[in-house]
C-alpha atoms as a printed R data frame, in Angstrom:
    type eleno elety resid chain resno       x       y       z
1   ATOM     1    CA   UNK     A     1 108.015  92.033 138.284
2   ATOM     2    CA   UNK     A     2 104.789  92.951 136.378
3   ATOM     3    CA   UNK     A     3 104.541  95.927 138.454
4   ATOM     4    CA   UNK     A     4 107.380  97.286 138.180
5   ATOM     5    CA   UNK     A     5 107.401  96.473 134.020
6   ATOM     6    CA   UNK     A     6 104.314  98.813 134.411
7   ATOM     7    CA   UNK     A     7 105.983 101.486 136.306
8   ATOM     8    CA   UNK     A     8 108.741 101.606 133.707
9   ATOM     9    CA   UNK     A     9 106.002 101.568 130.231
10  ATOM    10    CA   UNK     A    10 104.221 104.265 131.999
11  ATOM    11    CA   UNK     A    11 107.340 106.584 132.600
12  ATOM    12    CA   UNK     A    12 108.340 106.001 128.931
13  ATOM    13    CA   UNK     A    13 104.975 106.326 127.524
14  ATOM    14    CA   UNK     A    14 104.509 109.584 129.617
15  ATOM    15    CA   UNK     A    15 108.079 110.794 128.099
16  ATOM    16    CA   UNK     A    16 107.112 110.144 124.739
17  ATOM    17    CA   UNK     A    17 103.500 111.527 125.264
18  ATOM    18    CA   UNK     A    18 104.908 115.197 124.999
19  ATOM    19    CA   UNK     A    19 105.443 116.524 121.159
20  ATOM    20    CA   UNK     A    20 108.307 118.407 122.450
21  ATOM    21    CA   UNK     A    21 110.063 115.234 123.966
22  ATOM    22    CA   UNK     A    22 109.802 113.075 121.090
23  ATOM    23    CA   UNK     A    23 111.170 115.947 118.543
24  ATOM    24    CA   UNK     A    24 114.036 115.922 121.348
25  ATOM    25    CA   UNK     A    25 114.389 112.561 120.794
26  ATOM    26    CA   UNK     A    26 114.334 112.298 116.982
27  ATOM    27    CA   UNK     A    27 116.934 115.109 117.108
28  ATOM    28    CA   UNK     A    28 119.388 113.159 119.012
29  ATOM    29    CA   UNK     A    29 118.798 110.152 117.263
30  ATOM    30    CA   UNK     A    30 120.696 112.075 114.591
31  ATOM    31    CA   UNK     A    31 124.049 112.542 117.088
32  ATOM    32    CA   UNK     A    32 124.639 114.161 120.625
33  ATOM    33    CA   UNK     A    33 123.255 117.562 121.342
34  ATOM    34    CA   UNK     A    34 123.978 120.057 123.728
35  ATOM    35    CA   UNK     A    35 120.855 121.196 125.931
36  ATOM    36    CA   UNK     A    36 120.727 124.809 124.000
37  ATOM    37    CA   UNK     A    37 120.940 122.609 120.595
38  ATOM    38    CA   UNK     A    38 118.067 121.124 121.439
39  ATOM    39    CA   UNK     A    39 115.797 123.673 123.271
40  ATOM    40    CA   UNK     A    40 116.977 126.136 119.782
41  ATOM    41    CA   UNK     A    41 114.057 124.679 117.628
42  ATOM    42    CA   UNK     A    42 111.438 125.125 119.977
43  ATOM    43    CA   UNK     A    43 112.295 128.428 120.947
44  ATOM    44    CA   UNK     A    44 112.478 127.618 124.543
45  ATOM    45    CA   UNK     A    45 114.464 128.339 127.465
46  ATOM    46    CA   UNK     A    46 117.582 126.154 128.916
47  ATOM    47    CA   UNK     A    47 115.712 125.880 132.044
48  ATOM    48    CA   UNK     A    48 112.405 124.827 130.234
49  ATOM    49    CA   UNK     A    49 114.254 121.971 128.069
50  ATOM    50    CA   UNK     A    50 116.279 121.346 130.931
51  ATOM    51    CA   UNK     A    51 112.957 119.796 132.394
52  ATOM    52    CA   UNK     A    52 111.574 117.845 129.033
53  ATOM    53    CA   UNK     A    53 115.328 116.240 129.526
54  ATOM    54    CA   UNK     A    54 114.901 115.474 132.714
55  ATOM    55    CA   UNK     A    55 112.177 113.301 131.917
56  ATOM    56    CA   UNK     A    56 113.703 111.614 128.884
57  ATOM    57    CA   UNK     A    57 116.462 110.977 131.329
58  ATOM    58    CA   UNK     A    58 113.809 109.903 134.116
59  ATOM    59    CA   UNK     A    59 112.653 107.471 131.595
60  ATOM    60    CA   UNK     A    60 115.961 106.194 130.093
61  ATOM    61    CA   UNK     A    61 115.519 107.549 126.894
62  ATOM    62    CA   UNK     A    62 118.495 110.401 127.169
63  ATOM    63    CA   UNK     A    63 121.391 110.131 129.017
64  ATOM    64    CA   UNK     A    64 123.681 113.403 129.728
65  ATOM    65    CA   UNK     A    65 127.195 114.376 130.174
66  ATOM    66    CA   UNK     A    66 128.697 117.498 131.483
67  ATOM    67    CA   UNK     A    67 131.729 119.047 129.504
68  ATOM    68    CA   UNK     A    68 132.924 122.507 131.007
69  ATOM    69    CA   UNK     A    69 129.708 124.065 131.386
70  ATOM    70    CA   UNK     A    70 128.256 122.343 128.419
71  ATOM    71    CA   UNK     A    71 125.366 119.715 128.694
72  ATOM    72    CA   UNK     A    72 125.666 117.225 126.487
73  ATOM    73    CA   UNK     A    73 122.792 114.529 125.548
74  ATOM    74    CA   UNK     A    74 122.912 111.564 123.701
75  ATOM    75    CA   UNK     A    75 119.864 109.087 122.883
76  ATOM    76    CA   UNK     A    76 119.586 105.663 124.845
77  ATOM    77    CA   UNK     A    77 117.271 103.891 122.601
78  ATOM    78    CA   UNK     A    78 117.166 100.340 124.827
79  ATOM    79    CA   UNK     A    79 114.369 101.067 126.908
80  ATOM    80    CA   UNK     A    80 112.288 101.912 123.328
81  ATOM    81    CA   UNK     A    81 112.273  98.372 122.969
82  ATOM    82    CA   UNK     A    82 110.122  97.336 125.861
83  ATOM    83    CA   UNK     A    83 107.692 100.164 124.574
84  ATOM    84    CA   UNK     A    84 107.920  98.720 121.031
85  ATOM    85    CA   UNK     A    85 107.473  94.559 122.591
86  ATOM    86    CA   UNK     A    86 104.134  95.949 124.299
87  ATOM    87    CA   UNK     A    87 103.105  97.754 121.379
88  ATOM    88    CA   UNK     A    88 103.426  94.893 119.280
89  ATOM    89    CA   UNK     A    89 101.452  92.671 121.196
90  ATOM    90    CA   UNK     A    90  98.526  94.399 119.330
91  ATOM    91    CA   UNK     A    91 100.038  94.558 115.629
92  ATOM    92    CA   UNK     A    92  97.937  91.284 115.135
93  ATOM    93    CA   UNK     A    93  94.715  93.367 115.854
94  ATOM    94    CA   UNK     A    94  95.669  96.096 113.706
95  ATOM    95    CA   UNK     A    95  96.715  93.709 110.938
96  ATOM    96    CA   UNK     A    96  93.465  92.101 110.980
97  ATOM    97    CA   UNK     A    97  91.968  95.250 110.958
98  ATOM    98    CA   UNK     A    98  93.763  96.553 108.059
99  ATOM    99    CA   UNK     A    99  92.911  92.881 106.390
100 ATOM   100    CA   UNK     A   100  89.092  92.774 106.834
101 ATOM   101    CA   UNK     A   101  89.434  96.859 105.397
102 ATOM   102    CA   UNK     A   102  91.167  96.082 102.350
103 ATOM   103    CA   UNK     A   103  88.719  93.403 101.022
104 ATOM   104    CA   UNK     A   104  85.775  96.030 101.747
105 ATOM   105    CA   UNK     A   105  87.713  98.665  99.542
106 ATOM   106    CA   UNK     A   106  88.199  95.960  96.789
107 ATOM   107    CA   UNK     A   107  85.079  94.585  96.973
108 ATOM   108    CA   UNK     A   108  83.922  98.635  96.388
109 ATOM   109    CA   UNK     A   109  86.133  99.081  93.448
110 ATOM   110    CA   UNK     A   110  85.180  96.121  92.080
111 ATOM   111    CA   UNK     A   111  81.375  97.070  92.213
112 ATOM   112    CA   UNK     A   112  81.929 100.190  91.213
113 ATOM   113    CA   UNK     A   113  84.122  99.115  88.127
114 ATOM   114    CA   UNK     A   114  80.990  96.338  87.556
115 ATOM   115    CA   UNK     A   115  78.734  99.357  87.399
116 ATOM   116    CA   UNK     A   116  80.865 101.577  84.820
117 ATOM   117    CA   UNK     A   117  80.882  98.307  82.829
118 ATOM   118    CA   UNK     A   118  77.231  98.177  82.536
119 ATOM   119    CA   UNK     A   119  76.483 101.729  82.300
């Protein structure tokens, strides 16, 4: 089970690794695109976004649907979550972090305010 949890975090994490794949994926978390509304921006070729989609859709993260001769994405943000659940696991490091930083840059404004004071 852990395995295969790793398989799956490492697919999305190499999806969302690419600049190009996540501005795919903040444009469709706007609505559905088609595959030449989403390669426009990037000023790529159908075949070259065809195969960022392909690996959103590897991942999970897109799924498509064929119209006529139209390609149609649309965002599946549920495997995000397992992404987000392992990323949080280190907020608490971070937060202390963060914590420990902000009473250093106090403590220097505070000196620093002392020193103006007795200038």
């Amino acid at each position: 089970m852990v395995e295969q949890t790793d398989m799956i975090l490492d697919t999305i994490f190499h999806a969302l690794g690419d600049r190009t794949r996540r501005q795919m994926l903040f444009d469709l978390s706007k609505g559905e695109r088609s595959v030449g509304e989403l390669a426009e921006p990037h000023a790529m070729s159908l075949a070259a976004a065809s195969k960022h989609i392909k690996v959103l859709e590897g991942a999970g993260l897109v799924r498509r649907e064929i119209r006529g001769r139209t390609h149609l994405c649309r965002l599946d943000p549920t495997p995000l979550s397992g992404a987000h659940q392992w990323l949080s696991s280190y907020e608490h490091f971070w937060t202390g972090r963060l914590d420990v930083l902000e009473r250093l840059l106090r403590a220097e404004d505070a000196a620093s305010a002392n020193n103006k004071d007795g200038e």
